[in-house]
RORODO-996601 format. One record per residue: residue in one letter; x, y, z of N, C-alpha, C in turn. Coordinates in steps of 0.05 Angstrom, whole numbers, plus 32768, in hexadecimal, padded with zeros to 4 digits. Example, Ala and Ser with C-alpha at 12.3 -4.5 7.8 and 13.67 -1.06 7.14 Angstrom:
BEGIN
a81087F8E809C80F67FA6809C81087FBE809C/s81017FD3808E81117FEB808F81028001809D/
// end
This chain:
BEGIN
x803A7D18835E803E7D33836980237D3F8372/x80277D568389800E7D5E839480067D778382/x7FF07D79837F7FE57D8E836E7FC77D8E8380/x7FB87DAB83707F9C7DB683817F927DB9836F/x7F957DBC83547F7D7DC883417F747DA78338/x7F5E7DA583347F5D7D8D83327F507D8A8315/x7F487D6783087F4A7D6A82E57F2B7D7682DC/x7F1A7D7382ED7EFE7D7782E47EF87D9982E9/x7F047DA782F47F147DC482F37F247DD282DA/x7F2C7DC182D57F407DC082C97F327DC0829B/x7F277DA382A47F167DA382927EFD7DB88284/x7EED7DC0829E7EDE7DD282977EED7DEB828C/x7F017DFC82977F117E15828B7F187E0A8270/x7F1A7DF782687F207DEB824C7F0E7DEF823B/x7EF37DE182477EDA7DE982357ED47E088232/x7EDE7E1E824E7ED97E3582447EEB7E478232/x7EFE7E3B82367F117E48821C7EFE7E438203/x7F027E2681F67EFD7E1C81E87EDC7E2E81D6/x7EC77E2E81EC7EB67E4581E87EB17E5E81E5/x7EC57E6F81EB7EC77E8781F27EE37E9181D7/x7EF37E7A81CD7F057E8781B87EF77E8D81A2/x7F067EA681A07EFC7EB9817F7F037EAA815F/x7EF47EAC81527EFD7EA681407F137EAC812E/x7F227E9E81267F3C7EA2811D7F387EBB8101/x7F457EC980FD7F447EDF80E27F497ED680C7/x7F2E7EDB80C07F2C7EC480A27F4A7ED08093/x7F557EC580827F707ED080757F5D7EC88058/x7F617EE280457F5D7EE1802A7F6F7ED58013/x7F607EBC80087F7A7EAA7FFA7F8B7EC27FE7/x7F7B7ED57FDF7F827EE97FCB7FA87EF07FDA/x7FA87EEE7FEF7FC17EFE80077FD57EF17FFF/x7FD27ED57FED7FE37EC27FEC7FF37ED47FCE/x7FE17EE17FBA7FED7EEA7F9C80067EF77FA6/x801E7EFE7F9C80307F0C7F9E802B7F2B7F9E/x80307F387FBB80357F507FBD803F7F687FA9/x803D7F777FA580467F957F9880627F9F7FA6/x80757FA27FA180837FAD7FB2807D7FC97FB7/x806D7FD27FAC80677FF37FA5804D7FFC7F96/x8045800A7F9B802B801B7F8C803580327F83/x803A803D7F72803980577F5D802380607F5E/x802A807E7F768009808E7F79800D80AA7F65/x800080A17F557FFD80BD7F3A7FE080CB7F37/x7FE580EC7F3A7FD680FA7F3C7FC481007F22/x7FAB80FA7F217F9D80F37F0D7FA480FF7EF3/x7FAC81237EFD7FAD81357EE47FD181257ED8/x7FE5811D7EE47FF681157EE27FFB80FB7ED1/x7FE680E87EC87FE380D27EBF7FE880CB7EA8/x7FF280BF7E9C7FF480C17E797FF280A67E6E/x7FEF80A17E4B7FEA808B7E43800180757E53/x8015807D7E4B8032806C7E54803D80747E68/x802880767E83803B80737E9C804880667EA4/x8041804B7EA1805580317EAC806D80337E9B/x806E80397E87808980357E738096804B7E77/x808B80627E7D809B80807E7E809F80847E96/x809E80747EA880A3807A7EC880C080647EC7/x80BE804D7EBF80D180437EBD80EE804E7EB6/x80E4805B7E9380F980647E86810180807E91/x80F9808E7E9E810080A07EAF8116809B7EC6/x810B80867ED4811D807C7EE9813380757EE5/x812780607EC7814280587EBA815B806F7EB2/x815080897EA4816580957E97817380A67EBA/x815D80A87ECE817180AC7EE9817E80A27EF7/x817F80897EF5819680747F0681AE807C7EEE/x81A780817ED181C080827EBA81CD80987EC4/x81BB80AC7EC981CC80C07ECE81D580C97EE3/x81CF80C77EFF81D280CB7F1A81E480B07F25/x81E1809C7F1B81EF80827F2981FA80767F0F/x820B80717F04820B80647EEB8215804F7EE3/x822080457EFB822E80247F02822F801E7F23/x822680077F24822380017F43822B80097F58/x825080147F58825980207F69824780347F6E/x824780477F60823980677F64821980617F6D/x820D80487F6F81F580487F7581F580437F92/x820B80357F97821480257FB0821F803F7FC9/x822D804D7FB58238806E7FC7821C807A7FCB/x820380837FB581F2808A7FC881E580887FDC/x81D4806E7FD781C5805D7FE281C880518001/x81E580437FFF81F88037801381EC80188009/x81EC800D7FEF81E97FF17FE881FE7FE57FF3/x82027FD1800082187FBA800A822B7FB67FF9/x82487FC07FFF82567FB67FE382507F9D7FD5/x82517F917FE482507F6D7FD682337F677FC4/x82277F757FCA82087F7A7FBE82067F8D7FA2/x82177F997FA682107FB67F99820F7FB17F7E/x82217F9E7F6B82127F977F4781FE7F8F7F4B/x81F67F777F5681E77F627F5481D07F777F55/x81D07F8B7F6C81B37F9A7F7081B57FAE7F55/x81C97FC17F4B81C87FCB7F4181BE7FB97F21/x81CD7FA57F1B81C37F987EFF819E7F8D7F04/x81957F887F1881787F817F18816B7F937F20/x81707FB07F2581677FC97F2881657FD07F02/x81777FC47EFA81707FD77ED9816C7FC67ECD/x81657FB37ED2814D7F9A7EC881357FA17ED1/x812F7F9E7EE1810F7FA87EE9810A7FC67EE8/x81167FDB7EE181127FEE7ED181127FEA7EB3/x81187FDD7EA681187FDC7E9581037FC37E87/x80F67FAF7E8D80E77F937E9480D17F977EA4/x80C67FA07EBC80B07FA57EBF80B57FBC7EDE/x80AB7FD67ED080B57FEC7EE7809E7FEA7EFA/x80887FED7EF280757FFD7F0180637FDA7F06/x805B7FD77F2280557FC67F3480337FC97F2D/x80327FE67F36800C7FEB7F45801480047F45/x7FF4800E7F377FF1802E7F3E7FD680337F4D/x7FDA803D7F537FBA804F7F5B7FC880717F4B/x7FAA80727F4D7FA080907F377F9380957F48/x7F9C80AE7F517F9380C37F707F7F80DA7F62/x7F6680D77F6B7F5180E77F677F4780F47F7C/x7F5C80F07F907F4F81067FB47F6181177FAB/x7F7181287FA17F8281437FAA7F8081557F99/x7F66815A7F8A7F68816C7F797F5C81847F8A/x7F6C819E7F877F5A81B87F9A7F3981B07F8C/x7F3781BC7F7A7F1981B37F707F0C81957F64/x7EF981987F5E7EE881817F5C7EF6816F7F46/x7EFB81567F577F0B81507F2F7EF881487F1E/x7EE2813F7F1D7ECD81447F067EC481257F04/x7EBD811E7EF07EB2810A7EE87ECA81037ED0/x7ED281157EBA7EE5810E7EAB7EFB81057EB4/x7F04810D7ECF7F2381047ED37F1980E17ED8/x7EFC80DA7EEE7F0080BD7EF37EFE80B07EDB/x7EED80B27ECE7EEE80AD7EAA7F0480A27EA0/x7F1D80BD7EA07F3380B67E9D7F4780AB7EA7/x7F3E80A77EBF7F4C808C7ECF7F4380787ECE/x7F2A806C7EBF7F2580527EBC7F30804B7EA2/x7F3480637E9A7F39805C7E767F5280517E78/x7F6A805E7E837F8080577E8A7F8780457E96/x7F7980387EB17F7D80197EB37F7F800E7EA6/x7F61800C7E937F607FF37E807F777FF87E6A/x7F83800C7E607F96800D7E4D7FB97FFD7E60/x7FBC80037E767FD57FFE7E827FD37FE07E80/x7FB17FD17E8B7FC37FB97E8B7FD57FA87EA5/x7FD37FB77EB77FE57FAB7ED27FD97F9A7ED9/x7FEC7F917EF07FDE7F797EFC7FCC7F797F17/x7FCF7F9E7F187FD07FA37F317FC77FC67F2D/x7FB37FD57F2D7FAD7FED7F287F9A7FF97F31/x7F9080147F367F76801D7F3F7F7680387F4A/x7F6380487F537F62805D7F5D7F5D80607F78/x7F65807B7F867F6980877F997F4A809F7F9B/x7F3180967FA97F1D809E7FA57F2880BE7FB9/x7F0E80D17FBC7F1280DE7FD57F0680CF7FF1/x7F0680E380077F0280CB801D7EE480DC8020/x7EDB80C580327EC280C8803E7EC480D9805D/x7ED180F9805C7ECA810280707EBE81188072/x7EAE811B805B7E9C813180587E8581278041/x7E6A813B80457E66812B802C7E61812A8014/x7E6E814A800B7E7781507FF17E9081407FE6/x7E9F81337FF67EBB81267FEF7EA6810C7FEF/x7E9C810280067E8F80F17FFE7E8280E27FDD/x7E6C80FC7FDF7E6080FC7FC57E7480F87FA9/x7E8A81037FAA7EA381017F907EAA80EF7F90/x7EB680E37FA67EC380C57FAD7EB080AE7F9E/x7E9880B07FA07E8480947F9E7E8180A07F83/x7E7A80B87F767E7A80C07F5A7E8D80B17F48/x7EAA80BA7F537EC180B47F477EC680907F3E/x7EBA807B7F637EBA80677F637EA7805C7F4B/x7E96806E7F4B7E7B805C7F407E8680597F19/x7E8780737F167E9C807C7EF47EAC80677EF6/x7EBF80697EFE7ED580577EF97ECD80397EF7/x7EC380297F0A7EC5800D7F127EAC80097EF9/x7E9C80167EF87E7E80197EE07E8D800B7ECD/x7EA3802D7EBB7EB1802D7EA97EBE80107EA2/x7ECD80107EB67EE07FF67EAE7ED97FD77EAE/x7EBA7FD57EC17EAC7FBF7EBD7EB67FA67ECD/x7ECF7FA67ED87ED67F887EE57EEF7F9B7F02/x7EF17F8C7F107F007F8D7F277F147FA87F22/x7F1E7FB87F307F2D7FCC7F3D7F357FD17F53/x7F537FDA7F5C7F597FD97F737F4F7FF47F83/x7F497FFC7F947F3D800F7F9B7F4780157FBB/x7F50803A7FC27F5B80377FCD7F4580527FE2/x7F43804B7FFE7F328063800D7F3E80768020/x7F43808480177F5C809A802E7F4E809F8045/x7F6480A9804E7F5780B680727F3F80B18081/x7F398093808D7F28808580937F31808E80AF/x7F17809880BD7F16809D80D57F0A808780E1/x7EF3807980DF7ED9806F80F37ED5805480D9/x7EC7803D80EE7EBF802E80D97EA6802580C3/x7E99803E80D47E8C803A80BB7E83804D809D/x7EA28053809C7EAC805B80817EB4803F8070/x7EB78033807C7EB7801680777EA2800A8072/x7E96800C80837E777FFD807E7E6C8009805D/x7E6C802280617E578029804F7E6C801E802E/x7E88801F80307E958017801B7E8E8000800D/x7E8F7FEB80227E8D7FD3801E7E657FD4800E/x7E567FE1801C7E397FE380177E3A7FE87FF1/x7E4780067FF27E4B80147FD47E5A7FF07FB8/x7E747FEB7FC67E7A7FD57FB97E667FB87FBD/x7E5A7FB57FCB7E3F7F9E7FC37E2B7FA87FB4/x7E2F7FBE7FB47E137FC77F927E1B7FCF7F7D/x7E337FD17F7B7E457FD57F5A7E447FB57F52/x7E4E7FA87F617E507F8E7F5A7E3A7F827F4B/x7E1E7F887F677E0B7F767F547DF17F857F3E/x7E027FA17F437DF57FA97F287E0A7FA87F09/x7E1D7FA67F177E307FA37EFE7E317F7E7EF3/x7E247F707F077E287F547F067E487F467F03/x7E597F517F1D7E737F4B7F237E707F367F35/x7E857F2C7F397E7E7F167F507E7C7F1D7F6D/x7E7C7F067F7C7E727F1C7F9A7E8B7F1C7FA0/x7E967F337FB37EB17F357FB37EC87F3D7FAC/x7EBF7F447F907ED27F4B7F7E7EDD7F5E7F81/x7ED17F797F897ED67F9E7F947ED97F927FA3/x7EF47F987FB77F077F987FCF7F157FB67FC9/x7F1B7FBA7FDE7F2F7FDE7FE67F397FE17FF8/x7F5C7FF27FF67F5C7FF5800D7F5A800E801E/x7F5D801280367F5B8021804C7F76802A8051/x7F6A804B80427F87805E80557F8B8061806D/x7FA7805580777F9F805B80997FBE806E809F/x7FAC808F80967FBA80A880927FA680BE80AF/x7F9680AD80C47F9280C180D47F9380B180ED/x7F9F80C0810B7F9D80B2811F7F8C80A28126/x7F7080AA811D7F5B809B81247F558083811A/x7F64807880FC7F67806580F37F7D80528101/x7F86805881147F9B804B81257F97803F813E/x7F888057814A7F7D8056816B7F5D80638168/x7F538051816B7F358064816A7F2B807A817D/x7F12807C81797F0E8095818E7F04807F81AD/x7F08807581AD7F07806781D77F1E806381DC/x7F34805F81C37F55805181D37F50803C81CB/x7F48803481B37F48800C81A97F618017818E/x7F657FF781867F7B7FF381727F687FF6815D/x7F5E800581447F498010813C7F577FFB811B/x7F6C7FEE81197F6D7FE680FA7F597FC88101/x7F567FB281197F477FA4810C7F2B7FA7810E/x7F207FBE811D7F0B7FC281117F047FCB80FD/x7F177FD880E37F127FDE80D37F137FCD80BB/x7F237FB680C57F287F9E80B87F067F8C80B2/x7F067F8B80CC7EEC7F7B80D17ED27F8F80BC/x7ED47FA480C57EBB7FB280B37EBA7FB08098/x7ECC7FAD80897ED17FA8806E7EC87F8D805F/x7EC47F78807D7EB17F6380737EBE7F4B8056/x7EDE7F4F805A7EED7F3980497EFC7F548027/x7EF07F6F80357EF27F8380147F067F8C8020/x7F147F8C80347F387F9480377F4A7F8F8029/x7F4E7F9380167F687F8B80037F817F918017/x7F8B7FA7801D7F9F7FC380257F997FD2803E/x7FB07FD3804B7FB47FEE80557FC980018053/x7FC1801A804F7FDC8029803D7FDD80418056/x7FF6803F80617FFE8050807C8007806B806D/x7FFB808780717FFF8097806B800D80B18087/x802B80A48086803780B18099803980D0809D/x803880E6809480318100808D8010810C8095/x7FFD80FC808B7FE3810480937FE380FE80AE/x7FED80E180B17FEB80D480C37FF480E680DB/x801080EF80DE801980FF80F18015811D80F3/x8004812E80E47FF5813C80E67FDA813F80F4/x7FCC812680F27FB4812981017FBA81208121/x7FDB811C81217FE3811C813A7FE58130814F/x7FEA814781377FF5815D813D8011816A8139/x8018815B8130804081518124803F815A8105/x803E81728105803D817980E58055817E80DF/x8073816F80EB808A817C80D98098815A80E3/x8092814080E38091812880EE8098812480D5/x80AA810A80D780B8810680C380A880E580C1/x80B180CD80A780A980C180AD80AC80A780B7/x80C280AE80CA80D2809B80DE80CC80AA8100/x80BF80B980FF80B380C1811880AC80B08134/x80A980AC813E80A980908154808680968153/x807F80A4814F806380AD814D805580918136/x8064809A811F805C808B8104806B806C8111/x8080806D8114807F804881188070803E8131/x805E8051813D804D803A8152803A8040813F/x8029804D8124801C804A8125802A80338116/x8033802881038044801380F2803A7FFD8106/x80458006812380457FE7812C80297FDF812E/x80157FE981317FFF7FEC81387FED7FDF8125/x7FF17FE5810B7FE67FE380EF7FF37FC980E8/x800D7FBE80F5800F7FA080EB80067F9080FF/x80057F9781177FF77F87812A7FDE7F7A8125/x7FC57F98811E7FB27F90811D7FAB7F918103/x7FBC7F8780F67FB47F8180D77FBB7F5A80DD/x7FD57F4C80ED7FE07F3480EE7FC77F2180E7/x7FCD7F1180D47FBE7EF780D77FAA7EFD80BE/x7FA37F1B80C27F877F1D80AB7F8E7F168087/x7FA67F13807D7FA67F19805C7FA97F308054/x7FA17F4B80607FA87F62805E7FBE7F6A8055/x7FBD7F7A803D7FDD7F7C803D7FE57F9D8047/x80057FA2804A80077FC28059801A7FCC8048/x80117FE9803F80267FF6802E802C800D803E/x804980148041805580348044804B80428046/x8057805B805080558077803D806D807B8024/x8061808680198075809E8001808780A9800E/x80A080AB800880B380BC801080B280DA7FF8/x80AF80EB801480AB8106800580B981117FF9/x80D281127FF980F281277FF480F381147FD5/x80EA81207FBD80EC81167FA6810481117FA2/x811181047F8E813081047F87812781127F68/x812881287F6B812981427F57814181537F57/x8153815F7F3C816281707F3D8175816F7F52/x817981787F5D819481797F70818F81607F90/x8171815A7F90816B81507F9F816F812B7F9E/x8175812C7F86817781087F81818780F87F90/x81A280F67F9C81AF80E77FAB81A180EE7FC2/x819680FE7FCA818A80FB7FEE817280EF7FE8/x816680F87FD3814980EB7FCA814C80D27FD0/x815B80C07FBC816280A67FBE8164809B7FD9/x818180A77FE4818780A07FFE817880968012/x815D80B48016814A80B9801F81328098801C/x8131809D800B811B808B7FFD812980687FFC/x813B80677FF8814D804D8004814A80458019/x814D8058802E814E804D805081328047805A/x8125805780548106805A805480FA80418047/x80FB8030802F80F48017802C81017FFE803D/x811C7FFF804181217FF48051811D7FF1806F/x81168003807C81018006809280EA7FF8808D/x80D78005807B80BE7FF6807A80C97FDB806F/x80D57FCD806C80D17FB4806380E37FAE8083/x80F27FB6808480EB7FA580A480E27FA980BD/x80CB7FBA80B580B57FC880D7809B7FB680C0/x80987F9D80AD80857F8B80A480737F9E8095/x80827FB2807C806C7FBE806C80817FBA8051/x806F7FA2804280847FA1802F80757FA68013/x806D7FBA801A80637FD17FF8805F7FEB8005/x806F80037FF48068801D7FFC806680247FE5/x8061804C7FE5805180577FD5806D806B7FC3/x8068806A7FAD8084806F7F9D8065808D7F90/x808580A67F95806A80B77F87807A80CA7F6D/x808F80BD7F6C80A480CC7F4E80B780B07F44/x80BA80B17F2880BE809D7F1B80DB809B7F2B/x80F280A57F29810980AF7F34810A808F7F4E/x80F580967F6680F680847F7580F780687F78/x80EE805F7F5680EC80437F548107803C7F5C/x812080467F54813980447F55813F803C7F6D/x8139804A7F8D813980407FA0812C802F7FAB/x811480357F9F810980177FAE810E7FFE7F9F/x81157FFE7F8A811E7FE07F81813E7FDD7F83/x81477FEE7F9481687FEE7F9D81667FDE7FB9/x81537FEC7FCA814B7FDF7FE6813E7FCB7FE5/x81287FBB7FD2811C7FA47FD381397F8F7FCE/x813C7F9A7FBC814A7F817FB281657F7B7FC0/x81707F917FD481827F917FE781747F797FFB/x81607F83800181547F75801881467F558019/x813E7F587FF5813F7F367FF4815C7F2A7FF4/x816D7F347FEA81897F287FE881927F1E7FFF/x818D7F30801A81977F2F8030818B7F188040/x816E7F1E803B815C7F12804F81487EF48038/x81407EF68026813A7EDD801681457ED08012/x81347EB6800481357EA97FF381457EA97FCA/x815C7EA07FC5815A7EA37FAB81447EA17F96/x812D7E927F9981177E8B7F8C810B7EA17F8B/x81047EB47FAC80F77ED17FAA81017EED7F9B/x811A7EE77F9A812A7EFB7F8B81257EF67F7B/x811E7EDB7F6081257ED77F4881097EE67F42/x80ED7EE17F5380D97EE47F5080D37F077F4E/x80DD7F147F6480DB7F2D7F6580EB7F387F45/x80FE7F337F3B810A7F447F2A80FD7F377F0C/x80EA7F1B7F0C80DF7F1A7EFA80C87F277EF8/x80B47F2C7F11809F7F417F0D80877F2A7F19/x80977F0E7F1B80867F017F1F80747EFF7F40/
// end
């Protein structure tokens, strides 16, 4: 057949690919450990010896009393008839067997200074819980009195407790809030004599600018990249998020919030990164519990299929839904092996 581009043409564009391709995005073997389905974000003053057990048994005595056999969990919720024991009996197994996944202990939202005693008391409390999976919620770096508390708080805590913590950095605008993170965690380490590496955190991406930067770039893998392998997370904070949009009454199915969603799994693909939710706000409190649920049902099920499969649970009440919708959604969409795994904790 006749052709015009000819092979030594042909060849060279080969060598310039070949030259010119980027290097592939290291993936952290760590990405491989089994996910959280959830983080439990508890407000520092809010914290107690037996959170993990009393968040459970809370949830537990509200599925008893608001749903109290599968049907009635299945009428709120909208569980699949054919589903609806199976989810309901491994919903009050893992309430009752292992409730609480991961917490972070939120030390950004106090009106005043939370002190030195509260981080104190958040390291103390790690080490007492024991998870597999736990840590605090510093303030952010956008001033530099919040600054100054944030790295106070970091320094107390991670000091305190002496070995690895999950660590979480809100409202990351620019990257090098990043930079200097990553800087702060290479000198805990090797003055604490941790291994290199060990401090990893993740990045709240709760402001536009953590989405789209200020030229119009996709602003999550540069923020990926700045963190230098200390990305654990990114935790989408749909509310801040659509506020600094200008959308202060944006719900968090906004078409606003799912480009940024799409955006944050795009340029997270390939890295190990893992992506958590937002919190659904509408508590399931007092009269509010069947919409709570409802609410908080559809809302995990979204994020687990727009590729965010851990969100942020912020009242015990909610475990109820989200381990109604996980386990709906492995049923539907897994493996039996993954189901056996999720409801063992493993």
């Amino acid at each position: 057949m006749r052709t015009t581009l000819d092979g030594a043409l042909i060849a060279g564009l080969v060598a310039t690919l070949a030259e010119t391709a980027p290097e592939p995005s290291p993936v952290d073997s760590r990405a491989a450990v089994r996910q959280p389905v959830h983080t439990c974000l508890v407000p520092v003053e809010d914290a107690t010896d037996d959170m993990p057990a009393r968040w459970g048994a809370l949830a537990a005595a509200a599925l008893a009393q608001y749903a109290p056999d599968p049907a009635a969990l299945a009428g709120i919720v909208g569980l699949p008839p054919a589903l609806a024991t199976t989810v309901y009996e491994r919903v009050c197994g893992k309430l009752a067997t292992d409730p609480v996944e991961d917490v972070r202990i939120d030390l950004s939202h106090r009106e005043h200074d939370t002190g030195d005693a509260d981080a104190a008391r958040a390291a103390e409390l790690l080490a007492r819980w024991c998870l597999p999976e736990s840590g605090i919620r510093v303030r952010s770096f956008a001033t530099a009195d919040s600054f100054r508390r944030a790295v106070r708080s970091l320094d107390l805590a991670v000091t305190s407790l002496g070995r690895p913590v999950t660590l979480t950095l809100p409202e990351v605008t620019w990257t090098e809030q990043v930079s200097v993170m990553v800087g702060l965690l290479e000198v805990l380490e090797r003055r604490l004599g941790l291994p290199d590496g060990a401090l990893r955190f993740e990045i709240g991406v709760d402001t536009a600018r953590a989405v789209v930067d200020h030229v119009g770039g996709a602003a999550v893998p540069a923020l990926i990249a700045a963190g230098e392998g200390r990305v654990s997370g990114l935790v989408f904070g749909a509310d801040t998020y659509a506020a600094t949009c200008g959308l202060t009454d944006a719900s968090a199915d906004h078409p606003a919030c799912d480009f940024a969603r799409h955006l944050i799994l795009v340029g997270a693909a390939g890295s190990g990164v893992r992506l958590c939710d937002s919190p659904t706000t509408l508590l399931p409190t007092e009269d509010a519990v069947a919409e709570g649920w409802r609410r908080h049902y559809q809302q995990v099920r979204r994020s687990l299929a727009l590729g965010f499969p851990q969100g942020v649970d912020i009242h015990p009440a909610q475990l109820v839904a989200r381990y109604a919708a996980v386990f709906t959604h492995r049923l539907e969409t897994h493996s039996a092996e993954s189901l056996a795994n999720l409801s063992s904790g493993s």
